[in-house]
C-alpha positions in Angstrom: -81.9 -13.4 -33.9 -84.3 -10.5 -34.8 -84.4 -7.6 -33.1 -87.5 -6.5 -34.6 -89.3 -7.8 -37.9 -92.6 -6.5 -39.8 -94.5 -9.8 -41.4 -96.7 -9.2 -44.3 -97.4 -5.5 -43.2 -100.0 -3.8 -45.1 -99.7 0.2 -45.0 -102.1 2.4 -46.8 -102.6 6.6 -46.6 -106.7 6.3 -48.7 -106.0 5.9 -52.4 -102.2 5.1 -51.9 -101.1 2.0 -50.7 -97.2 1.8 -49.9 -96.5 -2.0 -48.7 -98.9 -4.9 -49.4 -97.6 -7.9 -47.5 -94.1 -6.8 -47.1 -91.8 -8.4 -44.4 -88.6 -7.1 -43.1 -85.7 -8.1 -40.0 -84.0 -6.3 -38.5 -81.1 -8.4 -36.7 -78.4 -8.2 -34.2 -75.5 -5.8 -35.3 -78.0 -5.5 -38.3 -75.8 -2.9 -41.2 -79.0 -1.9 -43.4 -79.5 0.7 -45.6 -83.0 1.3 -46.8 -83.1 2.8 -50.6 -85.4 3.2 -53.0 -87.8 6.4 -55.1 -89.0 9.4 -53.0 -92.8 8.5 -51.7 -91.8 4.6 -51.5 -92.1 5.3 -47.9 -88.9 4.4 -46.6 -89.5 6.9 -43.8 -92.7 5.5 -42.8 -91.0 2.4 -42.9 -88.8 3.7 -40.3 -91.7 4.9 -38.4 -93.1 1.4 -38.3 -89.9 -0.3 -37.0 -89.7 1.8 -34.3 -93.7 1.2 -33.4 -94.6 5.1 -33.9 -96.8 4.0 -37.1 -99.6 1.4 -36.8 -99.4 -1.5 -39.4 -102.9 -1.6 -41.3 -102.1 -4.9 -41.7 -99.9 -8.2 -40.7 -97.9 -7.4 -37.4 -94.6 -6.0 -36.0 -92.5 -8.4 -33.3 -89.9 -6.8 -31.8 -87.9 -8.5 -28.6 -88.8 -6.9 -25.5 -85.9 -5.8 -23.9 -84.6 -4.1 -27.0 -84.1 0.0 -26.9 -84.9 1.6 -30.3 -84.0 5.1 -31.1 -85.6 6.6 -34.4 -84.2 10.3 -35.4 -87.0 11.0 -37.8 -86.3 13.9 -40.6 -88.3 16.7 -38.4 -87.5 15.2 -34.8 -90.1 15.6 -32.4 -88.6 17.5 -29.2 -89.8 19.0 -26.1 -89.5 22.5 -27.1 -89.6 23.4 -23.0 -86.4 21.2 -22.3 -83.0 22.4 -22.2 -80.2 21.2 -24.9 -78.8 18.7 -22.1 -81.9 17.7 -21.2 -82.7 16.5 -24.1 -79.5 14.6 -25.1 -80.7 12.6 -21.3 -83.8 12.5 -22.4 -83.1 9.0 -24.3 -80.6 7.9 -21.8 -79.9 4.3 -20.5 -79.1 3.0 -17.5 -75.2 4.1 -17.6 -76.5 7.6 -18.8 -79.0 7.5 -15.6 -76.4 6.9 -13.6 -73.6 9.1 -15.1 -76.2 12.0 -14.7 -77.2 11.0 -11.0 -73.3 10.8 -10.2 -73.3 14.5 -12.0 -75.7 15.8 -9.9 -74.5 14.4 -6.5 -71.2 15.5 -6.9 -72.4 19.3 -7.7 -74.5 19.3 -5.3 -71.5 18.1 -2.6 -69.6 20.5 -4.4 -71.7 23.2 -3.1 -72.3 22.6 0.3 -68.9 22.5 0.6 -68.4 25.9 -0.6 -70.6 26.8 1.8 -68.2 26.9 4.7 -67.5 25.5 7.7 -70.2 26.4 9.7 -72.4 24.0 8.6 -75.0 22.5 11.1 -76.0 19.0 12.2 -78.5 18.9 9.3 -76.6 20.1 6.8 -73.9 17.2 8.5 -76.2 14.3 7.6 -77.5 15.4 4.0 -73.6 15.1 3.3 -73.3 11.9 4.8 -76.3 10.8 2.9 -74.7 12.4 -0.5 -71.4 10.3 0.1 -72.9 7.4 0.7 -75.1 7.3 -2.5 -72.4 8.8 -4.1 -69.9 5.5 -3.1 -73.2 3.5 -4.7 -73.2 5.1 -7.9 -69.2 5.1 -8.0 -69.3 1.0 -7.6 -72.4 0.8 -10.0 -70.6 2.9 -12.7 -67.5 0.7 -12.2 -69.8 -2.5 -12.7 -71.7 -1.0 -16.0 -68.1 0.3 -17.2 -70.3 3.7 -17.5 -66.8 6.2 -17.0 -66.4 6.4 -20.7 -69.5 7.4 -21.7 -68.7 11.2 -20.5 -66.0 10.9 -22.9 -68.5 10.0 -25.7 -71.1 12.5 -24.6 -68.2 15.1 -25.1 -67.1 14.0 -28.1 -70.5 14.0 -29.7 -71.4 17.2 -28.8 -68.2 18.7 -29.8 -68.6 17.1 -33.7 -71.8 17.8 -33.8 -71.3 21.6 -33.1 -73.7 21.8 -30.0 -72.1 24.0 -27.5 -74.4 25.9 -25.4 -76.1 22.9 -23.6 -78.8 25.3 -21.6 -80.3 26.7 -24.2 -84.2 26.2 -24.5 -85.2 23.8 -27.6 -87.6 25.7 -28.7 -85.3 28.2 -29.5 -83.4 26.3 -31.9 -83.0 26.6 -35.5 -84.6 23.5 -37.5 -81.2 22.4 -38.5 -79.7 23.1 -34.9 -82.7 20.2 -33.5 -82.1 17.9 -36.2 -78.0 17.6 -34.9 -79.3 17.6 -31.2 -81.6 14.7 -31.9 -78.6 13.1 -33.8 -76.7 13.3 -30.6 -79.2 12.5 -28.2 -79.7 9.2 -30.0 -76.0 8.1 -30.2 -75.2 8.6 -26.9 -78.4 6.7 -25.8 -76.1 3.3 -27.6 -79.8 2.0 -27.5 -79.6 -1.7 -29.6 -81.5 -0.4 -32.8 -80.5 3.0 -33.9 -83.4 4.2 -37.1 -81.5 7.2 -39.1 -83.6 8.9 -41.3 -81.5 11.1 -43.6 -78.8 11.9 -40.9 -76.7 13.9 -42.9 -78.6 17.0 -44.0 -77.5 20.1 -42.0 -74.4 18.6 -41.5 -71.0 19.7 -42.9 -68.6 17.5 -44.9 -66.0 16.9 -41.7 -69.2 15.9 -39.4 -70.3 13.5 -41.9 -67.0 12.4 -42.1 -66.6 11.8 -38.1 -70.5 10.3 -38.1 -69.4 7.8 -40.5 -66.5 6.7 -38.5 -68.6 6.5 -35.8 -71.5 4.2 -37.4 -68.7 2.2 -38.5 -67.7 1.5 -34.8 -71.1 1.4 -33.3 -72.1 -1.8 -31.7 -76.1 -1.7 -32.1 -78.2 -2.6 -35.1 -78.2 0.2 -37.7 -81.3 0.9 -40.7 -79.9 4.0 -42.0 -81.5 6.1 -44.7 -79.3 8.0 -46.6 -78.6 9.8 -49.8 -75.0 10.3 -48.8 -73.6 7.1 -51.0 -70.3 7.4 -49.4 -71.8 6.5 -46.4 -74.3 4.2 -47.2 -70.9 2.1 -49.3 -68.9 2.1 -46.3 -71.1 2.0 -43.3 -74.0 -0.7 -44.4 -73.6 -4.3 -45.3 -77.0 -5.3 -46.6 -79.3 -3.0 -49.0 -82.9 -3.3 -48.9 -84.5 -1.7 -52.3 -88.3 0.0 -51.3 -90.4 0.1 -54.5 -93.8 -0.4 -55.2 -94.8 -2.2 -52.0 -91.8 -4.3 -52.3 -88.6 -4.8 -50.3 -86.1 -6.0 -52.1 -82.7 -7.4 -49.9 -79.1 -7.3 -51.1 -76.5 -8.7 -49.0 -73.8 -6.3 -49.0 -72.7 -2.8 -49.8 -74.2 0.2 -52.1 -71.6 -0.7 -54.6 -72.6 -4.7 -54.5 -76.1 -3.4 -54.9 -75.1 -1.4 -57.9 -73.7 -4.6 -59.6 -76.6 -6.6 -58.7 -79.4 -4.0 -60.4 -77.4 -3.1 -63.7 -77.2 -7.7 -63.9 -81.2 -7.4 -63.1 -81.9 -4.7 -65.6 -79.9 -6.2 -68.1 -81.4 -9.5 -67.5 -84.9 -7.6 -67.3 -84.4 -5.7 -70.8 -83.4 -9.1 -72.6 -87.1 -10.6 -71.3 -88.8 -7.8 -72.4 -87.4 -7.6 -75.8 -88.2 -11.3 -76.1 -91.7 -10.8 -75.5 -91.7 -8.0 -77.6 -90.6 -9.9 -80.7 -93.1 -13.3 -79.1 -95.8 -10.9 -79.6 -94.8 -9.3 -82.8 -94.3 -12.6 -84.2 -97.8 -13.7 -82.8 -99.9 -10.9 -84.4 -98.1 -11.0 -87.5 -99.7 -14.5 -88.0 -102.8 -13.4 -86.8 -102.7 -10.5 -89.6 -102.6 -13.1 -92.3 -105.8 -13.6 -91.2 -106.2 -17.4 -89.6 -109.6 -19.3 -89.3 -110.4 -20.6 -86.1 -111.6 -23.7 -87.1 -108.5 -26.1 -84.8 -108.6 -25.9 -81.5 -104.8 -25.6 -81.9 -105.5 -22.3 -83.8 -108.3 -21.0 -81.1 -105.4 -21.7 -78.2 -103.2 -19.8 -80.2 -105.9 -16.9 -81.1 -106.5 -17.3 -77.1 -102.6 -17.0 -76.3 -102.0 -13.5 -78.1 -105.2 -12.2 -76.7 -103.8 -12.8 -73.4 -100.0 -11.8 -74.4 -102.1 -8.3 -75.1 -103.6 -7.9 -72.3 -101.9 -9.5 -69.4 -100.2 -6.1 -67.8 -96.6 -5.3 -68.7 -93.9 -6.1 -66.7 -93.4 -3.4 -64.0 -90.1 -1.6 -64.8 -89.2 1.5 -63.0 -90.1 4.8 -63.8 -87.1 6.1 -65.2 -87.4 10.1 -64.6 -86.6 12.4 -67.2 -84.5 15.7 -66.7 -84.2 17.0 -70.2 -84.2 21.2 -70.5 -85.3 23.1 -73.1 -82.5 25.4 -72.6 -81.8 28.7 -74.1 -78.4 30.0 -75.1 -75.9 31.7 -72.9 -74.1 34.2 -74.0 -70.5 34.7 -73.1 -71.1 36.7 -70.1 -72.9 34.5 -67.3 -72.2 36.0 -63.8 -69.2 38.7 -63.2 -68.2 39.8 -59.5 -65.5 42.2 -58.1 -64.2 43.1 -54.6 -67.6 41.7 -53.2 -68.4 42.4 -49.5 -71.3 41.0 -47.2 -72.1 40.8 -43.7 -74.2 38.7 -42.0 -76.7 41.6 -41.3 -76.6 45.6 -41.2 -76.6 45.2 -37.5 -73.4 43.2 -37.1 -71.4 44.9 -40.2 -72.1 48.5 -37.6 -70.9 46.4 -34.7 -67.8 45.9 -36.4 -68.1 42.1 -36.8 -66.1 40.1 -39.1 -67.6 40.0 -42.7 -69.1 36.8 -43.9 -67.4 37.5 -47.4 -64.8 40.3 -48.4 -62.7 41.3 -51.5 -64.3 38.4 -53.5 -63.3 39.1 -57.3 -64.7 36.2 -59.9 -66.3 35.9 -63.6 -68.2 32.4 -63.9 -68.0 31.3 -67.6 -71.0 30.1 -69.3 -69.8 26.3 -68.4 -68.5 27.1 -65.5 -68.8 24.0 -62.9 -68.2 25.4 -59.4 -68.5 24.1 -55.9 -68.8 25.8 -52.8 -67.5 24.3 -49.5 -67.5 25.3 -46.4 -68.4 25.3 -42.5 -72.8 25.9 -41.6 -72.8 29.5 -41.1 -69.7 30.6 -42.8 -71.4 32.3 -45.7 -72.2 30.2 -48.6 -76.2 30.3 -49.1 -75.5 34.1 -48.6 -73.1 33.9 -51.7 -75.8 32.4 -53.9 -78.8 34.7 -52.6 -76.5 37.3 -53.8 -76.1 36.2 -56.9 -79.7 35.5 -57.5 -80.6 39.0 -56.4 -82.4 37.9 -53.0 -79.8 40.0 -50.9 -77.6 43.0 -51.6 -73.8 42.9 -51.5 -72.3 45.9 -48.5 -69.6 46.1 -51.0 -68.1 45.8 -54.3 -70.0 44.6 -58.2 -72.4 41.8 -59.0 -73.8 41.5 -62.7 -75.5 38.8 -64.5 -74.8 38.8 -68.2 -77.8 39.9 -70.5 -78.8 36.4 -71.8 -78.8 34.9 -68.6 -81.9 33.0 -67.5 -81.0 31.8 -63.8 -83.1 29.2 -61.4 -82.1 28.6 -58.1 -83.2 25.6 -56.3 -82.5 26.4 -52.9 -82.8 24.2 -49.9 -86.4 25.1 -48.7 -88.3 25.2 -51.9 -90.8 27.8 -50.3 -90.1 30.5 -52.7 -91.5 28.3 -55.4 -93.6 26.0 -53.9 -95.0 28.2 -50.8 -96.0 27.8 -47.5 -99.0 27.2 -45.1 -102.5 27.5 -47.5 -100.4 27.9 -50.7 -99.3 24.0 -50.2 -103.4 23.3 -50.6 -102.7 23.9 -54.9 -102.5 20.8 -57.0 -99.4 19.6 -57.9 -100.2 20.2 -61.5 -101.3 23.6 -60.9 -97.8 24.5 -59.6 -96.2 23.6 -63.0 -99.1 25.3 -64.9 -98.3 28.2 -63.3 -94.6 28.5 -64.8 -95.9 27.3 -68.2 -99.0 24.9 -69.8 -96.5 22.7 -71.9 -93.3 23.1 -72.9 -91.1 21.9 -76.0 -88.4 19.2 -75.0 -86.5 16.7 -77.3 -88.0 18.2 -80.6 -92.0 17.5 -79.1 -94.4 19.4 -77.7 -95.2 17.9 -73.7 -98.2 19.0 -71.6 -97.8 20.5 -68.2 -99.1 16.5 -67.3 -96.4 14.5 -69.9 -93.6 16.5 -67.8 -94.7 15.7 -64.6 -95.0 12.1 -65.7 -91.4 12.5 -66.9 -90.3 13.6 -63.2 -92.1 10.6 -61.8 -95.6 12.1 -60.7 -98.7 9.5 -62.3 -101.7 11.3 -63.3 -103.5 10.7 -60.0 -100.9 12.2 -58.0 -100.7 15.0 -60.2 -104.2 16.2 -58.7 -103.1 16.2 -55.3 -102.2 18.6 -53.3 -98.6 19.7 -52.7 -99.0 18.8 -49.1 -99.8 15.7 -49.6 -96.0 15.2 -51.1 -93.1 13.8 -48.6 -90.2 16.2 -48.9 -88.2 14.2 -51.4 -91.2 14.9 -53.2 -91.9 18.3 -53.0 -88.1 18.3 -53.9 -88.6 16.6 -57.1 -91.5 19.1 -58.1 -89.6 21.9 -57.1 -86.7 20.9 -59.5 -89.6 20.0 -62.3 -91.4 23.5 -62.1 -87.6 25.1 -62.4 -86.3 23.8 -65.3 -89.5 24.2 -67.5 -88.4 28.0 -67.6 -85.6 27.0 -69.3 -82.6 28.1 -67.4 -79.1 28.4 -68.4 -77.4 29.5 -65.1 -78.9 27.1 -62.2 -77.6 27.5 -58.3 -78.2 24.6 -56.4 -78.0 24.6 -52.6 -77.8 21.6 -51.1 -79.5 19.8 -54.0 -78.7 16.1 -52.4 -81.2 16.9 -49.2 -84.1 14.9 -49.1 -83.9 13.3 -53.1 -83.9 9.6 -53.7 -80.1 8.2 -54.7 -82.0 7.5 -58.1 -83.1 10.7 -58.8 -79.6 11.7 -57.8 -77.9 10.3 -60.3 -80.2 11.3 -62.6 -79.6 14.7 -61.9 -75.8 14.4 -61.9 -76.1 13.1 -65.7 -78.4 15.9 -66.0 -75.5 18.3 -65.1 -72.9 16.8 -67.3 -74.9 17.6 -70.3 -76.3 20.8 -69.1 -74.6 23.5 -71.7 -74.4 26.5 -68.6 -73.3 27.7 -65.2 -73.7 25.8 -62.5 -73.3 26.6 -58.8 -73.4 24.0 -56.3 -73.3 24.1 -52.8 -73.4 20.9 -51.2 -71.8 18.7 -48.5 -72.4 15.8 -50.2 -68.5 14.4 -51.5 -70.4 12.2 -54.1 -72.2 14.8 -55.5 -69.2 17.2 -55.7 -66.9 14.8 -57.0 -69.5 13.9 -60.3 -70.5 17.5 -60.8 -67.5 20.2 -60.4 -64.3 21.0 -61.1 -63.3 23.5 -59.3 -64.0 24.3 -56.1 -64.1 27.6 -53.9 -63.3 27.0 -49.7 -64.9 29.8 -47.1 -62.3 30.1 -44.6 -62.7 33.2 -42.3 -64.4 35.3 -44.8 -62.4 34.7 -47.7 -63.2 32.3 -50.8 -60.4 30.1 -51.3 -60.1 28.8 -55.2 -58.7 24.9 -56.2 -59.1 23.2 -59.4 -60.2 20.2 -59.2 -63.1 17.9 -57.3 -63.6 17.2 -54.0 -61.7 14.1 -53.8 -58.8 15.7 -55.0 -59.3 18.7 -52.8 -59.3 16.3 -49.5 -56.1 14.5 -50.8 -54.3 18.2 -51.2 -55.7 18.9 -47.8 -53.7 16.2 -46.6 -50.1 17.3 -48.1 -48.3 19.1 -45.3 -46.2 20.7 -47.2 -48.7 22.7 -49.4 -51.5 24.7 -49.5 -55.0 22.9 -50.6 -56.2 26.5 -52.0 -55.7 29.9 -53.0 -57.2 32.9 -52.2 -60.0 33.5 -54.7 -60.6 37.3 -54.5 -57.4 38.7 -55.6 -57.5 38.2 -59.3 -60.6 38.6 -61.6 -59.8 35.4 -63.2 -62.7 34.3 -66.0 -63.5 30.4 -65.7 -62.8 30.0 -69.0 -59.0 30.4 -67.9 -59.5 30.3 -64.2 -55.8 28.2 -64.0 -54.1 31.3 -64.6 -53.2 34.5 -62.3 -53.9 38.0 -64.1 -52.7 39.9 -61.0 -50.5 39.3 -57.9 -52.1 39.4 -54.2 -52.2 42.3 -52.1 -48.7 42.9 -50.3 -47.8 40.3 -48.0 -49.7 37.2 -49.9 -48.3 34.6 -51.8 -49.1 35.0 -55.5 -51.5 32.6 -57.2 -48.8 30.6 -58.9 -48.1 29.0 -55.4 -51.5 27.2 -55.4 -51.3 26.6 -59.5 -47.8 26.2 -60.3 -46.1 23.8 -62.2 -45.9 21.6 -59.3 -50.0 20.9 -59.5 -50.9 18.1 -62.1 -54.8 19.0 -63.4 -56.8 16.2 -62.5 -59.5 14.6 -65.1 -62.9 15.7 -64.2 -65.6 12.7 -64.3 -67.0 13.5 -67.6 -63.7 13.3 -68.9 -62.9 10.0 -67.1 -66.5 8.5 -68.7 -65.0 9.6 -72.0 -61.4 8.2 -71.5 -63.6 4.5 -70.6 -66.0 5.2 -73.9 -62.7 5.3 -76.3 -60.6 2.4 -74.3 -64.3 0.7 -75.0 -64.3 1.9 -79.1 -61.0 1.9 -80.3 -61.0 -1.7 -79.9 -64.0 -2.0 -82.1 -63.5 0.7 -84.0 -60.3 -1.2 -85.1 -62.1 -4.3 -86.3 -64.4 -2.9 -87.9 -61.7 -0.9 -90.2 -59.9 -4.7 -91.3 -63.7 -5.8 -91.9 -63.9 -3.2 -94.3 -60.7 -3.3 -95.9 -61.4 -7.2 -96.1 -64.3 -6.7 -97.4 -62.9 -3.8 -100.2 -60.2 -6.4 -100.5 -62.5 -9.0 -102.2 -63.4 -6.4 -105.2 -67.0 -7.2 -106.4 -68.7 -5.9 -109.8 -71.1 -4.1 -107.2 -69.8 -0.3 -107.7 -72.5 0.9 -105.6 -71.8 -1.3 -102.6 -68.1 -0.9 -103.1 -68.7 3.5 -102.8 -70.3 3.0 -99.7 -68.1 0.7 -98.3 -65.6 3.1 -99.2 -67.4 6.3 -97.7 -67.4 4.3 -94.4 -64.3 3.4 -94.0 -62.9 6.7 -95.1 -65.2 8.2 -92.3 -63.8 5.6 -89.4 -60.1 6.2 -90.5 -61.1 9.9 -89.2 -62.9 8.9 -86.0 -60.1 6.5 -84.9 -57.4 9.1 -86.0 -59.2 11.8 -83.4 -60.4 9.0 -80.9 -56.6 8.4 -80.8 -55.4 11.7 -80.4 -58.3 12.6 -77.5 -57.2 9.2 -75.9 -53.9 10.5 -75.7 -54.9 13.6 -74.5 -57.0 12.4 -71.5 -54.6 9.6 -70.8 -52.1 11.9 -69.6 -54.3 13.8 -67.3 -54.0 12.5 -63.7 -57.1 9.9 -63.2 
C-alpha cells in the first residue's frame, strides 16, 4: 500500500522544467534513497511528497491518516519558540500526552512545595490534577508512550542539543538544522523526508543516526551524499535525471552494479550506431543516384540517422587543473597556538590548538577529524591566512598557489546583491579561458565541463540550488590553478556523482591536500593520514579512516599520537625526529614496529590494475615469442616484433616487482 505517490507530475521553475510526467510511491516501511546530479531537483522532489510544493501538473495522493515529517536543508522554524518547544512542535499523540503528563506532574510538584497551608481552592485544583493525571497515566500505559522519554533523551543527547530553553532564533544555522533533525525523529511520524541529514553532523552522530534509521519503523526517502549511509540504511534507489526517475530495487552498492551494466550496455549501442552511420555515409559519398525507391529509403534513412537527436548520455563533469608546480616547501608549522577568540584566550580558557609542530609535503594527503567546535576550520583559516595564530610559526612555501574551498562559498561567490552576477561572470572574473589538457577552453567550455549548459550559464548565481553554487564554487577555484587546495567539508551539499568525480580528481592531483570532512567515504578514498583534535591537541595516525576506526577499537593501544611534538615532514611523517615533552610516551608507541602500514586506495586500484595485466601481459609475451618463433624473411616486421617484446619483458619484470611490493601491504 502507498503511503503517498506523485502520478505523472509536471514541475517547472519558467525556462527549466525538472519532471515531465514523472510518477513515484512511496510505501509502507518504504527504504528509498533519492540520487541523482545537483539541480535534478531531488529536494523539490522532497518538497512535493510532503505537499509543501504544488505539482504543475498530474497529482499527488497521499493516505489520509498518514503523518509526514520533511527536514528540508534550511528548516523552517519558529524563531520565537524555545528548543523544547520546538522538538513538540511535531509531536504525536504519545508525545501530546507525555508532555501533558510533564506538565501535570510539575505543576503537582509545586503546589506541594507550597506547604501545608493550602486552602479549600487550592484542595480541589489538586484533586482535579490527580485525577487527570490517573487519565493520562492509563492512556500512556494504553499507547505504550513511557519509552518515548527515553527516546527524546537519547536524541537530544546524540545530537548535541543541551540547553532546551534556548530561543530558536538564537541558534546557529547548523545548531537548527540538528534541532529540526530531532524534532522529526521523535515525532515517529509514518513518512520521515531527510534532505541531506548529515551535514553539520560529526562522524559518531552520523554513525548513531544511521543505526537509528536502520531501526526506524516509518517509511524513509532519504537524500544523502553520505554513501555509507545511503548502502546500509536504504533498500531501493531511485536515480533523478532529466525529468526522469529511475527505480532500483536495492542498495547504493546494487545500484552501482546496475549503472556500470547500463553504461556498458549504453556505450556498445552507441558505438554501433556510430559505425551504422559511418557505414551509411560512406555509401552515400560514392555518390548514389536516387533513381530506386530502395536507394531514396536508404538516402531517407541516413538523413534521419543525422538528425534524429543523440542518445541522452550523462554529462560527465570534467575536473581537470592546469596546475602549476610545487616546490618542495608547501606549508611548514611549529609550536602553533590559537584560541577561540582574544576574549577567551584573556579569560584563561582552554586553547582550541597548542604546541602544534607539522611540515605538509608537496603530496601530502591529510585529513582532519574531529568533534563541531573543537578547532578544525580554525586550523585551515590559519593556514590560508584568514586568522592569525596567538602563538608559534606558520609559512607557506614560495611556489605555493593555495585555494580553499570552504563550506560557505561566500568568500568567492558572495552574498545578498552580489548573488545577482551571472554565473559566467563569476568565472570571468578569476580568468576569460584557461589552458587544460594541452587546449585552450573559454570561460563557457569550462563551465560546460563542470556541468553548467549555456543557458544556465547566463543566470544568475541565485538562481543555483546549493549543490550548485557548490559546483561553481569548486569550478571558479581551480581555474587559478592551485597546487595546495584545503577543503572543508567538501561532501556538503554535492551530488554522489560529482563526488566521485572529485575524489578521482584528488588521486591525480600532483599537491597538498587538506581535507576536513565527516564524510568516512570521502576520507577513506582521499587521505592517508589523518590528524584527531582531542582537547586542543592534534593527534597524528597513518592511515584512512577505516583503519583509524578499527585502531580505535583495540583496547590495548592507542589509535593516535600526539602530533605537535616532533616537526616531522610528510614526506617521512612515519618517523619520530624528537621525543615528547617529559612525561609523554614517545612517537614510536603509536608507529612502532607493532603497526602494519595499510595500502592507501590508490595503491589498492593499482594492486587490481596489475592482478588485471599481468595476466595479459603474459599472453601476449608467448604471442610474440610464437610469433618470433615462426621466423619469416620479413626483417622489418621481425625488428618490431622484437622491440615489443623486449619492451613487455621490462613492464612485466617491474609490474612484478610493484605487485609484490603492494601485495604485502595490509589491504
Amino acid at each position: 500500500m502507498s503511503l503517498i505517490s506523485l502520478v505523472g507530475v509536471r514541475k517547472d521553475f519558467g525556462i527549466r522544467t525538472l519532471f515531465e510526467d514523472l510518477t513515484l510511491h512511496v510505501g509502507e516501511k518504504e527504504r528509498l534513497g533519492l540520487i541523482g546530479p545537483n539541480g535534478a531537483g531531488k529536494s523539490t522532489l522532497m518538497r512535493l511528497l510532503a505537499g509543501l510544493e504544488p505539482p504543475g501538473g498530474g497529482a499527488r495522493r497521499v493516505l489520509p491518516q498518514a503523518r509526514i515529517v520533511l527536514v528540508s536543508q534550511e528548516p523552517e522554524l519558529d524563531p520565537e519558540r524555545t528548543v523544547l518547544e520546538q522538538v513538540f512542535a511535531e509531536s504525536g499523540e504519545k508525545m501530546e500526552l507525555l508532555r501533558r503528563y510533564t506538565e501535570v506532574s510539575d505543576a503537582l510538584a509545586h503546589a506541594h512545595a507550597e506547604g501545608a497551608g493550602a486552602d479549600s481552592e487550592q484542595v480541589i485544583d489538586d484533586t482535579a490534577l490527580l485525577a487527570e493525571l490517573g487519565s493520562l497515566n492509563a492512556r500512556m500505559d494504553q499507547s505504550q508512550a513511557w519509552g518515548l522519554e527515553q527516546q527524546i533523551r537519547e536524541v537530544l543527547d546524540q545530537l548535541g542539543i543541551a540547553d532546551t530553553q534556548r530561543r530558536v532564533g538564537d541558534l546557529s544555522g547548523g545548531y537548527r538544522k540538528r534541532l529540526a533533525l530531532a524534532a522529526a525523529l521523535v515525532a515517529d511520524p509514518d513518512v520521515l523526508l531527510l534532505d541531506e541529514p548529515t551535514n553539520h553532523l560529526d562522524a559518531d552522530c552520523i554513525q548513531w543516526l544511521q543505526g537509528y534509521l536502520e531501526r526506524f519503523s516509518g517509511a524513509l526517502v532519504l537524500i544523502t551524499h553520505d554513501r555509507y549511509v545511503l548502502d546500509q540504511v536504504t533498500r531501493r534507489i531511485v536515480e533523478v535525471d532529466r525529468g526522469e526517475a529511475r527505480s532500483y530495487s536495492g542498495n547504493y552498492a546494487y545500484y552501482l552494479a546496475r549503472k556500470a551494466e547500463e553504461e556498458a550496455a549504453a556505450a556498445a549501442t552507441e558505438a554501433k550506431f556510430k559505425g551504422a552511420l559511418r557505414r551509411e555515409l560512406e555509401w552515400l559519398k560514392r555518390g548514389p543516384k536516387a533513381r530506386s525507391t530502395k536507394q531514396k529509403a536508404r538516402i531517407q534513412r541516413i538523413e534521419a540517422m543525422q538528425e534524429a537527436p543523440r542518445r541522452q548520455l550523462k554529462g560527465q563533469i570534467s575536473l581537470a587543473s592546469n596546475q602549476r608546480r610545487l616546490g618542495k616547501r608547501a606549508i611548514e608549522t611549529e609550536n602553533l597556538e590559537v584560541w577561540a577568540t582574544d576574549e577567551a584566550r584573556a579569560a584563561g580558557a582552554p586553547p582550541l590548538l597548542r604546541h602544534f609542530s607539522y611540515d605538509f609535503s608537496p603530496e601530502d594527503r591529510v585529513g582532519i577529524i574531529g568533534p563541531n567546535g573543537s578547532g578544525k576550520s580554525t586550523l585551515l583559516d590559519l593556514i590560508a591566512g584568514r586568522r592569525q595564530a596567538h602563538g608559534g610559526r606558520l609559512e607557506l612555501g614560495a611556489t605555493v598557489k593555495l585555494a580553499y574551498f570552504d563550506q560557505h562559498s561566500e568568500a568567492v561567490l558572495g552574498s545578498g546583491k552580489a548573488l545577482e552576477k551571472k554565473v559566467i561572470d563569476v568565472v570571468k572574473e578569476a580568468a576569460s579561458s584557461v589552458e587544460l589538457d594541452g587546449s585552450q577552453l573559454s570561460a563557457s567550455q569550462l563551465l560546460e565541463r563542470f556541468l553548467f549548459p549555456p543557458a544556465q550559464q547566463h543566470q544568475p548565481v541565485s538562481k543555483l540550488s546549493g549543490g550548485e553554487r557548490r559546483r561553481l564554487h569548486l569550478c571558479r577555484l581551480l581555474i587559478e590553478a592551485p597546487n595546495v587546495l584545503l577543503l572543508d567539508e567538501p561532501t556538503n551539499d554535492l551530488d554522489v556523482h560529482t563526488l566521485t568525480v572529485l575524489e578521482d580528481f584528488l588521486e591525480d592531483f600532483r599537491g597538498c591536500v587538506v581535507v576536513v570532512s565527516h564524510d568516512r567515504y570521502f576520507l577513506d578514498r582521499t587521505v592517508d593520514r589523518l590528524f584527531s583534535f582531542e582537547n586542543g591537541e592534534l593527534h597524528r595516525f597513518e592511515g584512512n579512516y577505516s583503519a583509524y576506526l578499527e585502531r580505535q577499537e583495540e583496547p590495548s593501544s592507542p589509535a593516535t599520537a600526539p602530533a605537535g611534538t616532533s616537526k616531522t615532514p610528510g614526506a617521512s611523517a612515519g618517523h619520530s625526529s624528537s621525543a615528547l615533552s617529559p612525561g609523554s610516551e614517545t612517537m614510536a608507541v603509536a608507529a612502532g614496529p607493532t603497526k602494519v602500514r595499510r595500502r592507501s586506495f590508490k595503491e589498492s586500484r593499482e594492486l587490481a590494475d596489475l592482478e588485471s595485466n599481468l595476466p595479459t601481459w603474459e599472453e601476449r609475451r608467448g604471442e610474440l615469442e610464437a610469433q618470433l618463433g615462426c621466423g619469416g624473411s620479413d626483417y622489418a616486421a621481425l625488428e618490431a616484433l622484437t622491440h615489443e617484446l623486449s619492451e613487455l619483458l621490462l613492464r612485466i619484470e617491474r609490474g612484478e616487482e610493484r605487485w609484490l611490493e603492494l601485495s604485502e601491504l595490509a589491504g
